[in-house]
ROZA-599158 format. One record per residue: residue number from 1; residue in three letters; x negated, y negated, z negated of N, C-alpha, C, O in turn. Coordinates in steps of 0.001 Angstrom, whole numbers, plus 500000, padded with zeros to 6 digits. Each point is the difference from the previous one (the first is absolute). Example, Ala and Ser with C-alpha at 12.3 -4.5 7.8 and 13.67 -1.06 7.14 Angstrom:
// residues 2
i aa n_X n_Y n_Z ca_X ca_Y ca_Z c_X c_Y c_Z o_X o_Y o_Z
1 ALA 486810 505690 492200 500890 498810 500000 499100 498800 500000 498964 500019 499335
2 SER 501386 498931 501385 499180 498810 499940 500770 498910 499270 499491 498892 499831
END
This chain:
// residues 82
i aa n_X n_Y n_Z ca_X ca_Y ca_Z c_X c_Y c_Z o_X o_Y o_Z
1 UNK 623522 453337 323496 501269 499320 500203 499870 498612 499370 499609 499885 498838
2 UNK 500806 498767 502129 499607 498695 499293 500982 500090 498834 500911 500782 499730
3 UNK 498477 497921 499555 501334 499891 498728 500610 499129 500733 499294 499938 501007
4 UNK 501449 499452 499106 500868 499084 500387 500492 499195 498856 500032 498781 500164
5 UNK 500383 501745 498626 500588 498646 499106 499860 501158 498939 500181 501188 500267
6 UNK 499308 498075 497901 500789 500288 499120 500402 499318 498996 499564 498860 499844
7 UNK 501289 501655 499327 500444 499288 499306 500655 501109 498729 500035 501192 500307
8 UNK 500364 498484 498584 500413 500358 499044 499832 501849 500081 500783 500927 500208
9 UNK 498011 498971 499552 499259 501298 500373 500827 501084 500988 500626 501029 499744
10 UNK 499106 498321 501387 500875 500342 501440 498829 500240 500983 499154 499113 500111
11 UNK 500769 501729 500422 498563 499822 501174 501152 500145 501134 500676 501028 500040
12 UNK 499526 497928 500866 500140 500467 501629 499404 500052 501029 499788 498945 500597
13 UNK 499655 502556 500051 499195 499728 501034 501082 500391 501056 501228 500064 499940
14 UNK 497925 500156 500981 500442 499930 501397 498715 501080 500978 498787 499823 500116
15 UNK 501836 500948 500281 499026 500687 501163 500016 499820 501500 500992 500245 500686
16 UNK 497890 499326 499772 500128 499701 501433 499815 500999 500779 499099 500793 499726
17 UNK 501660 499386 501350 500158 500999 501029 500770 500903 499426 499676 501045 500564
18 UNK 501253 499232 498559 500930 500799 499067 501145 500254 501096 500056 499487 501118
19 UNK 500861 501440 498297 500651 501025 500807 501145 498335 499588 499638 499070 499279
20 UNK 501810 501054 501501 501052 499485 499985 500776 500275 498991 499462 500687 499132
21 UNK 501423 499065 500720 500591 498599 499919 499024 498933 499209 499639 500261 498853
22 UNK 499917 498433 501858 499338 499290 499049 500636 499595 498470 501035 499526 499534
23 UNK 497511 501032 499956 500265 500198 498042 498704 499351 499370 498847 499904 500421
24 UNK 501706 499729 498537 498247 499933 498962 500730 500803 498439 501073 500395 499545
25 UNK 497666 499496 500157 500014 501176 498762 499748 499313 498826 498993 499360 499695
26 UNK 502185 500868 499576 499959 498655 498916 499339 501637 498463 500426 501147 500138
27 UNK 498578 498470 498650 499594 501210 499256 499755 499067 498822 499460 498904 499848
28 UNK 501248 502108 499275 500457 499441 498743 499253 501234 499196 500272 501190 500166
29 UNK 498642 498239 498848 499822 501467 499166 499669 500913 501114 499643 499585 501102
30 UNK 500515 502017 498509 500404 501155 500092 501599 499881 501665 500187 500933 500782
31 UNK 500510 497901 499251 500770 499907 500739 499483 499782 501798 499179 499122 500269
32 UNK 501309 501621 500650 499878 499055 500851 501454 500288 501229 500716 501001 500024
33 UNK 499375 497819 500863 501046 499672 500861 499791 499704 501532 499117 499196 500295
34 UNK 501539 501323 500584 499458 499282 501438 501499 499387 500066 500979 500539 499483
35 UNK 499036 498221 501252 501150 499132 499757 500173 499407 501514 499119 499289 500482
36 UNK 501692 500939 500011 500339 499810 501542 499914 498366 500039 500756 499481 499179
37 UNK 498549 499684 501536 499771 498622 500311 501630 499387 500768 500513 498901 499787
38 UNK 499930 502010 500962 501383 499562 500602 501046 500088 499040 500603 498929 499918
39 UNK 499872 502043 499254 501036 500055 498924 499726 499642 498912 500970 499453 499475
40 UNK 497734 500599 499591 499523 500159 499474 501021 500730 498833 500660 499741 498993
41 UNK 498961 501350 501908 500556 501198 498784 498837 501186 500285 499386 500176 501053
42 UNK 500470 500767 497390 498830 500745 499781 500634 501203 500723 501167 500391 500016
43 UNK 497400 500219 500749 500031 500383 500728 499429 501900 499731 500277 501066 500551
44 UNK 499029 498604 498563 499312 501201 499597 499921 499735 498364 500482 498943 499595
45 UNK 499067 501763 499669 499245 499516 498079 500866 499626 500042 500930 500077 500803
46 UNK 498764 499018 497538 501300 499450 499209 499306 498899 498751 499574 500433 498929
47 UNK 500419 498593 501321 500240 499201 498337 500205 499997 499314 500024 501222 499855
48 UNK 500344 498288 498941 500457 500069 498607 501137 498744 500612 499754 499648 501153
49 UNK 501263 499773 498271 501466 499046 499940 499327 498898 500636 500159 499307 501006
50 UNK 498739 500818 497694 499980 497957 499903 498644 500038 500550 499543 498862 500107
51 UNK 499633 502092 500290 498711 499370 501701 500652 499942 501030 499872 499103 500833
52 UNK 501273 502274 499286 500440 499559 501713 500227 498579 500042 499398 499198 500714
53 UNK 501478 500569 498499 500748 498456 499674 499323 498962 500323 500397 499200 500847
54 UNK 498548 500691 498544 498563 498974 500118 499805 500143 501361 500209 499059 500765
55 UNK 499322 502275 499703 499111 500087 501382 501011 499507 501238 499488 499308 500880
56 UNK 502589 501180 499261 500521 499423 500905 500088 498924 499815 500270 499422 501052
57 UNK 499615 499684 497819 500633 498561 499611 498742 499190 500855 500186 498920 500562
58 UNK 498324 501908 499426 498873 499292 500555 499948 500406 501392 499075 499442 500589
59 UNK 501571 501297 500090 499723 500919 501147 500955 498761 500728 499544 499418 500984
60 UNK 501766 500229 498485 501132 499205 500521 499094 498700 500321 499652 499717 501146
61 UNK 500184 499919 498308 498648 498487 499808 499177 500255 501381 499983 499162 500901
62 UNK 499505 501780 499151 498720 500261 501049 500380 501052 501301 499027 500424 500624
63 UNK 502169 499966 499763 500046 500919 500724 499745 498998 501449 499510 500836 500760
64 UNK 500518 498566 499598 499650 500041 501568 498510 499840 499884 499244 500443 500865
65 UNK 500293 498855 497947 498504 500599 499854 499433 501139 500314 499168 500347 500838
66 UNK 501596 500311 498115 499538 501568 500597 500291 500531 501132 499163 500718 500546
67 UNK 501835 499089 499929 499891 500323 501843 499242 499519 500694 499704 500731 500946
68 UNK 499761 498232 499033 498846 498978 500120 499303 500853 500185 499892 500598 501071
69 UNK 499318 499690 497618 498959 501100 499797 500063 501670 500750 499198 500738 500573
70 UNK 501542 499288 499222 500639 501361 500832 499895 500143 500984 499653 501127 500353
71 UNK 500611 497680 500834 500097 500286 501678 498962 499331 499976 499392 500777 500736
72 UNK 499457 498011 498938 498980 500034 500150 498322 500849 499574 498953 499884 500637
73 UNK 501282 500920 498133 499462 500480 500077 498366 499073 498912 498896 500435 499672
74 UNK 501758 498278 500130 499050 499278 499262 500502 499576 498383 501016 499365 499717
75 UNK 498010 501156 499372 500006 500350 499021 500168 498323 499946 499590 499259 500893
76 UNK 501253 500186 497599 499641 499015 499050 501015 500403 498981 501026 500670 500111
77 UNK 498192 498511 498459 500572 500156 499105 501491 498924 499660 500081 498839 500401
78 UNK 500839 501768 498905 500909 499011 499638 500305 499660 498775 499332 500618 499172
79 UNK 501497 498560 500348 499631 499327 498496 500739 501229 499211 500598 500940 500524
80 UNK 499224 498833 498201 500844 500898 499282 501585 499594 499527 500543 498930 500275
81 UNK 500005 502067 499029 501249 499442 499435 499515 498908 498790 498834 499942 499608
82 UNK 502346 499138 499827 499484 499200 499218 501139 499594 499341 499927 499166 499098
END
């Protein structure tokens, strides 16, 4: 699974050819999340308060990116939170 971005010890990847609704998987620690690219609300797993926080505040920043990535099917990386 590519990484796609991290940041404040956040890994988000992304799996290509993955079942629907387009998601990437934001993993914190021991934590992990699949996070719907259209609502961006979690979809499966769970975060701790303050990663979800980080990961939608960065997801908001980059989401047509990630649809981008999603209906094409071509991996790139994106910057981190900052």
């Amino acid at each position: 699974m590519p990484v796609i971005s991290r940041f404040y010890g956040i890994i988000i990847k992304m799996f290509f050819l993955d079942h629907n609704p387009p998601h990437f998987h934001a993993i914190y620690g021991e934590y992990n999340a699949l996070i719907n690219i259209n609502t961006l609300e979690i979809i499966e797993g769970d975060l701790p308060k303050k990663a979800q926080s980080l990961v939608l505040e960065w997801a908001k920043m980059y989401q047509k990116d990630l649809i981008e990535i999603w209906n094409s099917q071509d991996f790139k990386k994106l910057p981190p939170l900052e």
